[in-house]
C-alpha positions in Angstrom: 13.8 -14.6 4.9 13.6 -13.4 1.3 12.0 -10.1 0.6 10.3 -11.3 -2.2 8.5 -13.1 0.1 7.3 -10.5 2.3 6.2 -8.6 -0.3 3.5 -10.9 -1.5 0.3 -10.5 -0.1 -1.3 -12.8 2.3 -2.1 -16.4 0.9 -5.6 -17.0 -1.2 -5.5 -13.2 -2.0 -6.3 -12.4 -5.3 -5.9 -8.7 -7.2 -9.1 -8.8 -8.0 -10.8 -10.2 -4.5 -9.2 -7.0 -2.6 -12.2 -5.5 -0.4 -11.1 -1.6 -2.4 -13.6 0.3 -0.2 -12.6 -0.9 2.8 -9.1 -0.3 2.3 -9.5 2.8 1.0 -11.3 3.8 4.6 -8.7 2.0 6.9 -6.3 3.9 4.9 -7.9 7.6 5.3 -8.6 6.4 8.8 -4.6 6.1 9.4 -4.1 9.4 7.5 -7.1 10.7 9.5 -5.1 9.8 12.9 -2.0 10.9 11.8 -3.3 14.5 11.0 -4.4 14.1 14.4 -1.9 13.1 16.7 0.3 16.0 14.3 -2.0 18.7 15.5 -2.1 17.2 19.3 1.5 17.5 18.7 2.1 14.0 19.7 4.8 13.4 17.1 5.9 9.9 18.3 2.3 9.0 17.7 2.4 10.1 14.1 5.7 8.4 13.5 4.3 5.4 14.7 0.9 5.3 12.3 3.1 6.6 9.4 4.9 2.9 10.5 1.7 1.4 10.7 0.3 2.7 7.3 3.3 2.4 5.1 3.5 -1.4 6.1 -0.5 -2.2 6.5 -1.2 -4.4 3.2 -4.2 -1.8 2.6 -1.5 0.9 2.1 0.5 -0.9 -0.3 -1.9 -2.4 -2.4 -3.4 1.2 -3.0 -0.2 2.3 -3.7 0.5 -0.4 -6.1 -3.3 0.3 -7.7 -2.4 3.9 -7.7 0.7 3.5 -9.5 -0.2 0.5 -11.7 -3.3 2.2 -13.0 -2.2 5.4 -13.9 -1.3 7.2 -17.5 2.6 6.4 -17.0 1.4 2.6 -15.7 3.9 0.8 -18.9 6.9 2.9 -17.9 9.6 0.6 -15.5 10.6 2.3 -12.7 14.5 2.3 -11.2 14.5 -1.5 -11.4 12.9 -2.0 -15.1 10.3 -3.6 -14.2 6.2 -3.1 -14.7 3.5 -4.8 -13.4 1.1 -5.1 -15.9 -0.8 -8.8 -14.5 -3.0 -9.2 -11.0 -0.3 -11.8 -10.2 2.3 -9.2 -10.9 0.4 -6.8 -9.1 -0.1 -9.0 -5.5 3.5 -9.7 -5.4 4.7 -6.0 -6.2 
C-alpha cells in the first residue's frame, strides 16, 4: 500500500467536520490510562496505549492541529513541506 494513503484520514472527513472535543477527551483518556498502567507498573500495558494513541486518528489530527496552528505553523519541517489548507491538513 502507499503511505500516502494511510495517512489520509478516513473517507468524507473534512478538517473542519472533526468532532475537536471529543478527540481531545479520547486523547487525555489514553494519556489518562497510560499514566496509569505506568504507576500499576504494568509497562507492557503502557507500551501498548502509547501504540494505540500514537496511531488513533484523534491523536494525529491533534498533533497535526497542534503543529499547524502554532507561531512557527509557515516554517517546513525536515521534508519542506507546510500544510497551510484543511485538505493539506487531513492528508498530513
Amino acid at each position: 500500500m502507499n503511505a500516502a494513503i494511510l495517512a489520509c484520514a478516513p473517507s468524507g472527513t473534512s478538517w473542519d467536520g472533526i468532532n475537536w472535543a471529543g478527540a481531545q477527551r479520547r486523547v487525555r483518556g489514553l494519556q489518562a490510562r497510560i499514566v496509569k498502567a505506568v504507576q500499576d507498573g504494568g509497562h507492557n500495558k503502557a507500551k501498548a496505549l502509547q501504540w494505540l494513541l500514537t496511531h488513533s486518528f484523534s491523536g494525529k489530527a491533534l498533533a497535526v492541529k497542534r503543529v499547524s496552528e502554532n507561531k512557527g505553523k509557515n516554517t517546513p519541517g525536515v521534508d519542506k513541506v507546510t500544510w497551510n489548507t484543511p485538505g493539506a491538513k487531513i492528508c498530513a
